[in-house]
Each structure stands twice: as structure tokens, then as C-alpha cells.
C-alpha positions in Angstrom: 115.2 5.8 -184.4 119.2 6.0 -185.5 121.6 4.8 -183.2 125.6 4.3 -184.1 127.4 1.2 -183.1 130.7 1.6 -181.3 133.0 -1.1 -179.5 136.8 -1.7 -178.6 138.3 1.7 -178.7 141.0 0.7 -176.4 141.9 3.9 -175.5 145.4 4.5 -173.9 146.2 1.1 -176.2 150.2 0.4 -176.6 150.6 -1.5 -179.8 154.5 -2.8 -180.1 155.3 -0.2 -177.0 154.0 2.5 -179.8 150.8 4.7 -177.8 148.5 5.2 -179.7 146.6 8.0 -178.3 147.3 10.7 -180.7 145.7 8.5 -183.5 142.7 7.5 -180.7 142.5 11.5 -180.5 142.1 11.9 -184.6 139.6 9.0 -185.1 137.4 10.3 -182.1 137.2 13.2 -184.1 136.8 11.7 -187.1 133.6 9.7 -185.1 132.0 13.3 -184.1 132.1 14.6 -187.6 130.5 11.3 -188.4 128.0 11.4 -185.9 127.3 15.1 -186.5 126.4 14.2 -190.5 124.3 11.5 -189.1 122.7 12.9 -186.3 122.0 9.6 -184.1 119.5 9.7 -181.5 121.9 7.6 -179.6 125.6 5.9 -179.8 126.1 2.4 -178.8 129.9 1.7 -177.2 129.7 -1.7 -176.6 132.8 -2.3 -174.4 136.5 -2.6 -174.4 136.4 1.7 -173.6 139.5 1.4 -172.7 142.8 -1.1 -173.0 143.5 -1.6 -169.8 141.4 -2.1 -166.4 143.7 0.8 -164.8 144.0 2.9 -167.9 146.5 5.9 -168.3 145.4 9.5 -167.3 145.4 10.5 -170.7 143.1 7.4 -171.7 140.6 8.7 -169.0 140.9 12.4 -170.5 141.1 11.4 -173.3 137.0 9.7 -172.9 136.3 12.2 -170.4 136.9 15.1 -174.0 134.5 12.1 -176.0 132.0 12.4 -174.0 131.6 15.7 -172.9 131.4 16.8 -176.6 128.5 13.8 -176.9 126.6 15.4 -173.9 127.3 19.0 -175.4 125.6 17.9 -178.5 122.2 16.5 -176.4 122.9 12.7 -178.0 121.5 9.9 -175.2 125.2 7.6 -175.4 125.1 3.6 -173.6 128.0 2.0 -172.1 128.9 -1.1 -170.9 132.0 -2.0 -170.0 134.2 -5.0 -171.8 136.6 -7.5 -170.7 139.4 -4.8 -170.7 137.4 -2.8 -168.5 136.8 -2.4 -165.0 133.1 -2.2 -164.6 133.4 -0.4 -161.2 136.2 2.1 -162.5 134.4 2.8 -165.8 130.9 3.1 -164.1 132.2 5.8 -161.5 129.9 9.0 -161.3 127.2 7.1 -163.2 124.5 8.0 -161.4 125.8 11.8 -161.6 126.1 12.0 -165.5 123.3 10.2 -166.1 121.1 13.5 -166.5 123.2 14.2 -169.1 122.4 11.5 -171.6 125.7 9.4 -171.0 124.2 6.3 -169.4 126.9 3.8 -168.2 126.2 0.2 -166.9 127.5 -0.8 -163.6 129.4 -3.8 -162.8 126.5 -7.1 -163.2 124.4 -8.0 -160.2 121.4 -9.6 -162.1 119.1 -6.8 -162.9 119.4 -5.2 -166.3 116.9 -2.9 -166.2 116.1 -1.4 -169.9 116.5 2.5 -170.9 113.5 3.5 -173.2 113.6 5.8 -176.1 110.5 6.2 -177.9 110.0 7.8 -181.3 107.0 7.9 -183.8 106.7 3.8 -183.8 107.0 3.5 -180.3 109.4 2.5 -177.5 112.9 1.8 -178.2 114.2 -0.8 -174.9 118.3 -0.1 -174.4 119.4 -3.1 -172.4 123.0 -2.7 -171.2 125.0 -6.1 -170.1 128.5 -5.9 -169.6 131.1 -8.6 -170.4 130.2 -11.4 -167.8 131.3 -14.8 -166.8 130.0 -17.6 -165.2 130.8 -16.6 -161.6 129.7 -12.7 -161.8 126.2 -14.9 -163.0 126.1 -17.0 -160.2 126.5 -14.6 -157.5 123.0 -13.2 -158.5 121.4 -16.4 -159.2 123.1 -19.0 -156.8 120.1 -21.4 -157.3 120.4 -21.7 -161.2 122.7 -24.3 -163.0 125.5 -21.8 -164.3 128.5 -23.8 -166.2 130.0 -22.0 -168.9 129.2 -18.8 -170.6 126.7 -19.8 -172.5 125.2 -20.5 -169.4 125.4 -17.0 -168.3 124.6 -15.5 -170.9 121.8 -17.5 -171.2 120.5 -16.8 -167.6 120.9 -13.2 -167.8 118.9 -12.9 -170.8 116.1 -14.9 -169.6 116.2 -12.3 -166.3 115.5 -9.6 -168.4 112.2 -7.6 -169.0 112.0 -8.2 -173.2 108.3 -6.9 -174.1 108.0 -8.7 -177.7 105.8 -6.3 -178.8 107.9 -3.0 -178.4 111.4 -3.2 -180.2 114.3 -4.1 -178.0 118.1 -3.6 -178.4 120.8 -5.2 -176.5 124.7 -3.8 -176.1 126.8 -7.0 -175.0 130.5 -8.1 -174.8 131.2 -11.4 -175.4 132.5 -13.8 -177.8 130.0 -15.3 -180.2 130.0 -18.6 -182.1 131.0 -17.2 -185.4 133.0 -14.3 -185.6 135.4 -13.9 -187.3 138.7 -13.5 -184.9 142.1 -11.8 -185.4 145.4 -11.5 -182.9 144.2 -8.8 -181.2 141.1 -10.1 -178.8 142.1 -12.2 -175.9 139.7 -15.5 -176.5 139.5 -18.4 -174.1 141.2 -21.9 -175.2 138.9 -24.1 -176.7 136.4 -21.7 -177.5 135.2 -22.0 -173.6 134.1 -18.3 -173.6 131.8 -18.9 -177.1 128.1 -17.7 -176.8 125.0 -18.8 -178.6 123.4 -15.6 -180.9 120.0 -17.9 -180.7 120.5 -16.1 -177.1 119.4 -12.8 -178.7 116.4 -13.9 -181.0 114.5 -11.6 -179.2 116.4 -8.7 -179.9 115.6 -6.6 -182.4 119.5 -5.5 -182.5 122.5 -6.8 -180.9 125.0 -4.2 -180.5 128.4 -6.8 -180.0 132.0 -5.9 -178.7 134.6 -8.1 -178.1 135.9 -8.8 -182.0 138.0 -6.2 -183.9 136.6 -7.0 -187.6 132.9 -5.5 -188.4 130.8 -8.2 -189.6 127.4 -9.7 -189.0 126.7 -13.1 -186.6 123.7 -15.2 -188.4 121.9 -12.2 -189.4 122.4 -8.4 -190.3 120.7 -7.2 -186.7 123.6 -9.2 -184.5 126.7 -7.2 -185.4 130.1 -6.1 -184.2 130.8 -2.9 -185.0 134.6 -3.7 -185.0 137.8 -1.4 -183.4 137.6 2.1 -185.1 141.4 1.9 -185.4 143.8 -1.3 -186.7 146.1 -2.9 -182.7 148.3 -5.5 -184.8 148.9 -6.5 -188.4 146.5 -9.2 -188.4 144.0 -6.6 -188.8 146.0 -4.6 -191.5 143.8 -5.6 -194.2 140.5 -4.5 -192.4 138.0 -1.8 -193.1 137.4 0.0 -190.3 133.7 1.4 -190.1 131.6 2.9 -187.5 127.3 1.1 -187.9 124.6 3.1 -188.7 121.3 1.5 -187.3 117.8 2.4 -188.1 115.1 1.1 -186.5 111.4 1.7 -188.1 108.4 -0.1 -187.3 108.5 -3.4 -185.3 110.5 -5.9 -187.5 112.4 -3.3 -189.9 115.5 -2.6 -189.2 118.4 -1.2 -191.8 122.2 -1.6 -190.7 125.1 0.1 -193.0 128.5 1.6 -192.2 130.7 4.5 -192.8 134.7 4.1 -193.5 136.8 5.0 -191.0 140.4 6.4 -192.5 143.2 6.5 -190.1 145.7 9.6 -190.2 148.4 6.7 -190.0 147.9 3.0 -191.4 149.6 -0.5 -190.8 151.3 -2.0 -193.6 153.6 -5.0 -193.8 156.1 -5.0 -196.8 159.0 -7.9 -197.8 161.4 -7.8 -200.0 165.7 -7.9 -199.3 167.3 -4.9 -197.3 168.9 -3.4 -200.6 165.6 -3.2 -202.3 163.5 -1.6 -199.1 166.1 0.8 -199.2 165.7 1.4 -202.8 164.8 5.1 -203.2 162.4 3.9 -206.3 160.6 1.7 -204.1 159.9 3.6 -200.5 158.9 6.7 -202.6 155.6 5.0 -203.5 154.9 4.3 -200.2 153.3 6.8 -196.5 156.4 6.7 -194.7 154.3 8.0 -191.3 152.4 4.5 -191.8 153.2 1.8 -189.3 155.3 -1.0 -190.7 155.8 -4.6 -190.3 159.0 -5.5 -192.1 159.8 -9.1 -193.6 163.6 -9.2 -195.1 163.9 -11.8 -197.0 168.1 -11.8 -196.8 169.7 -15.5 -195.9 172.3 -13.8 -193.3 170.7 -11.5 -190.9 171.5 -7.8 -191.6 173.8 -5.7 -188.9 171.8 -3.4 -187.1 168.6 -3.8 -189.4 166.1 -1.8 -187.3 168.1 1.0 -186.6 169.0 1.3 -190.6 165.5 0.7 -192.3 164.7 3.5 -189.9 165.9 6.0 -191.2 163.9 5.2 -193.9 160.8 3.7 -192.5 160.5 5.9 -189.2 158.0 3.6 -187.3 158.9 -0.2 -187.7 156.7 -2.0 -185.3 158.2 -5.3 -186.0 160.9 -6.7 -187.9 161.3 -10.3 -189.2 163.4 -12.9 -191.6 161.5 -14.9 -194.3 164.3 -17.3 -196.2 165.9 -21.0 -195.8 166.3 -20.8 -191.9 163.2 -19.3 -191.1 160.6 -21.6 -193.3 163.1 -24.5 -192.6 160.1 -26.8 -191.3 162.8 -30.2 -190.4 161.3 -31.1 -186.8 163.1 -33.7 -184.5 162.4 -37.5 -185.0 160.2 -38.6 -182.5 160.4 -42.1 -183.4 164.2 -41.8 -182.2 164.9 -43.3 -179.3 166.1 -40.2 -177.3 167.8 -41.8 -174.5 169.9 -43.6 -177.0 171.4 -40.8 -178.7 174.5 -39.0 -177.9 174.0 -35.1 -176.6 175.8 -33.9 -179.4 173.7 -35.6 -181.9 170.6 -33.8 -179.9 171.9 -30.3 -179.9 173.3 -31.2 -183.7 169.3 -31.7 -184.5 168.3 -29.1 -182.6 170.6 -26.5 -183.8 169.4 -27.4 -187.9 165.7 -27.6 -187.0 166.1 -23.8 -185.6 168.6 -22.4 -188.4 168.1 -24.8 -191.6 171.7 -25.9 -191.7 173.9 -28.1 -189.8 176.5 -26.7 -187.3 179.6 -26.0 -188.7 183.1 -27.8 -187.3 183.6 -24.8 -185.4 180.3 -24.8 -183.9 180.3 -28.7 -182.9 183.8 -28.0 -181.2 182.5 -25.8 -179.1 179.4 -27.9 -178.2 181.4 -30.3 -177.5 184.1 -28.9 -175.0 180.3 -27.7 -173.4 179.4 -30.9 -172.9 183.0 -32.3 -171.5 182.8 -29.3 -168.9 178.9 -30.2 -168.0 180.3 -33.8 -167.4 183.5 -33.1 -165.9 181.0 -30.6 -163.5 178.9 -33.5 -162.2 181.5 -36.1 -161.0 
């Protein structure tokens, strides 16, 4: 049995108010040429389908196209629905398309009952659990102790019909202890929404969304497949990948991947304003890319964005790297603050931001601030 591994394709996704459907559109396609080398019996999307809980009409077309091609080609497809989902939105129809092979997990109310494959070893049991928390667990088992996610995960594992003797995979969303995070996933503080993977010993594959990198939890069969496409530069330097699983006899399973290419990439550069706009140096570079741009000038450039763009056409973001910025001075907070004069506080304040002291000019004008604040109050 071959399944591929999808998560977090966030369609409709805005990254720095850029939409990114058009590149969503390519690397779809790039997925069904994929998928049509590889011939899956089934594709795994393990949540995060699209970016927002009420996502944009051409997000919704934009999956309705997906699948429609997936059915067209006779391929059995899961979904569950992530934390950027609305179960109940995504799930709509469900029962409809269902005789088409796309099967679509509603929102949790305790019963996860299995979808079974079967090939020449046997049964394959699909197990579909949406992202969950604590309270969406509790509704549908009010007696059992239900704390934290852990908890719930817990519980709703231990609901679940898992025949140990027939091989069992399980598509989830959730955060586990582990992984490998980046700026783009929305985590709890404190690691509150952190799950156990000795919760899916039982599994013979864990198909995980939730975290944008591809990489294994414990062992080679609990694995996030990863975003298909890069939503901020703290993923620039991944390698985006769709997993191939194959599943033979009880107890043998193989997991690989296959590079995803993006028509357009992110890429952060640095350097001073005169040399970005160096003809030399931009002529090396994809110009369609998405940048993040680090200038590394000590006095901030006039109207930088608007002239590296005519250059670099699609600056995402643009920041300063010199004295002021990696100044790292931070207030005394052995002073006594209610001893020190205002001006000496705003004097502080003003070289902990900038990495220089006010200038005379500056501290006049402070100070006539502070007379009129005075003068205000009596």
C-alpha cells in the first residue's frame, strides 16, 4: 500500500500582505505530476487545508480544482481539518463526496471510526482525528479527567478501535514534543499544546500536520510531511518535500520524500544599499524570488523600499543591521528610577533604541516637552 503525506497547504495564505495563490496553484500541480509518477493508493492531507477558518473564494476553488482532479484520477484522499480550519466549513458535503474517494473528517465528537483499505497483506485502518483541544474532548467524554492536550489526545486515542494485528495509520494535527518549530505555526506558550508521540505506539504511521519543516518525531513512521511551499523566512532554508509511504507486511514500513521546487523562492540578502544595487551583484541572483532585505548602512536610506524595488520587484521585508540596531545597552535596573530626572530617562531611553546619545538639539526639545507636560498639570 503507497499512500503520500500532505499537511499545511494554507491555501489562500497572505505572507507580508503578498497572496500566494498563484504559487499554491503551481505547486498543486507540481503535487499531481508527483502523485501521477507515484501512483498512491491514497494521499494523506493532514490539516491546515486552508489559512484561514473563513478562507477566500479562490482558496475554496482553488481545493475544490485539487480535488476534483484527485477524484478524476480514482485515488481514495483523507482529510482532517487543522487548527487553521474550520472543521464544520471544511467537512461540508462530506457525506456527498464521499463516494468519490475524498473522505473528510467532521468536526470531533468522540468516535473516530477507521476507513479500511486492504491490499495483498491485508487491511490498511485510516483513522482521521482533527486538531483537538481539551474542551472539544471533554464534551464527548465529560466523565474522564481531561487537563491539557496531552490529555486529549490521549483519551481520544484510547477511544479508538486499533486492531494490533492489522496495520493502522493515524492522520493528526497537533503539536508534538520534538519538532522542530519555525515562525510560521501558531504554538501555545509554554509548550501547553505539546503531545506525547508514545500516544501513537500503536500506529503503524503517523501522518502529522501542524509543523512547516519535514522531519521525523522518535522514529521514521511519526512524520510531518511539512508545508509544500516556504510562509516566512524562517523557513527560507528548508527543503520542501511531499512523503512517500509504503506499507508491506505488518511491521515494514519504508518512508522517503520527493523535492518540491517552487516557481518563486524566499531569499534574504545583506549587504549596503550601493552594493544591492550593484548591477555585478543582483545579476547573479532570480529577481522573481521573494526577498528579505538587511542594509547594513549606519543612516537609514530615503525611500529604501521604493528604490531596491526597482531592482528587487518583491521585497517582503526590509531591515537595518549596523551600530543602532545591534546596540544591545539596556536600562539600569539597579537605578533607582524614581530618583532620576525625566530627562535622564528619555536620555537612556533614546541611546538604548538608537546606539548614540541625543544630540543638543534633540535634548532641547525634550526638554521644552517636559516644561509644557509640567506647566500642563498645575
Amino acid at each position: 500500500m503507497k499512500f503520500l503525506h500532505l499537511a499545511d497547504l494554507h491555501l489562500g495564505k497572505r505572507v507580508n500582505e503578498f497572496p500566494m495563490i498563484e504559487d499554491q496553484k503551481y505547486i498543486l500541480l507540481k503535487i499531481l505530476g508527483i502523485i501521477d509518477e507515484e501512483k498512491p493508493d491514497g494521499i494523506l492531507i493532514a490539516g491546515d487545508v486552508y489559512d484561514k477558518a473563513w478562507p477566500s473564494v479562490e482558496a475554496v476553488a482553488l481545493l475544490d480544482s485539487f480535488l476534483s482532479r484527485l477524484a478524476e484520477r480514482g485515488i481514495q484522499t483523507f482529510i482532517i481539518s487543522g487548527n487553521h480550519d474550520s472543521a464544520e466549513r471544511l467537512s461540508f458535503g462530506a457525506g456527498l463526496i464521499d463516494g468519490t474517494g475524498i473522505h473528510i473528517a467532521r468536526a470531533y465528537n468522540g468516535n473516530v471510526t477507521p476507513l479500511t483499505l486492504e491490499d495483498n497483506f491485508g487491511k490498511v485502518n485510516i483513522f482521521m482525528l482533527p486538531f483537538i483541544k481539551p474542551v472539544h474532548v471533554r464534551q464527548a467524554f465529560p466523565d474522564e479527567e481531561i487537563a491539557s492536550y496531552n490529555d486529549a489526545v490521549r483519551a481520544a486515542v484510547a477511544h479508538m478501535d486499533v486492531r494490533p494485528d492489522e496495520r493502522n495509520v493515524l492522520i493528526t494535527h497537533q503539536f508534538v514534543t520534538g519538532a522542530v518549530t519555525c515562525a510560521s505555526e501558531e504554538l501555545s506558550v509554554g509548550g501547553a499544546d505539546n503531545v506525547d508521540a508514545s500516544l501513537f505506539d500503536a500506529f503503524d504511521y503517523v501522518a502529522l500536520g501542524h509543523i512547516h519543516s519535514p522531519q521525523r518525531i522518535t522514529r521514521d513512521t511519526v512524520r510531518y510531511a511539512g508545508s509544500p511551499l516556504k510562509y516566512s523566512f524562517s523557513e527560507a532554508k528548508h527543503k520542501k518535500s511531499v512523503t512517500v509511504v509504503e506499507m508491506a507486511e505488518k511491521g515494514k514500513v519504508t518512508v522517503r520524500t520527493v523535492p518540491l521546487i517552487p516557481k518563486y523562492d524566499m531569499a534574504e540578502i545583506k549587504g549596503s544599499f550601493d552594493a544591492l544595487m550593484t548591477k555585478s551583484y543582483y545579476d547573479k541572483l532570480n529577481l522573481d524570488d521573494y526577498y528579505h532585505i538587511t542594509l547594513t548602512d549606519e543612516e537609514d536610506i530615503l525611500d529604501a523600499v521604493t528604490r531596491l524595488r526597482t531592482v528587487y520587484r518583491k521585497i517582503m521585508t526590509l531591515d537595518y543591521d549596523n551600530a543602532r540596531t545591534r546596540s544591545s545597552a539596556t536600562l539600569d535596573t539597579e537605578k533607582d528610577v524614581q530618583q532620576l530626572r525625566p530627562i535622564d530617562l528619555v536620555s537612556e531611553l533614546f541611546e538604548t533604541q538608537n546606539g548614540k546619545p541625543m544630540d543638543e538639539a534633540q535634548r532641547d526639545y525634550i526638554l521644552k516637552q517636559i516644561e509644557n507636560v509640567w506647566e500642563g498639570d498645575e
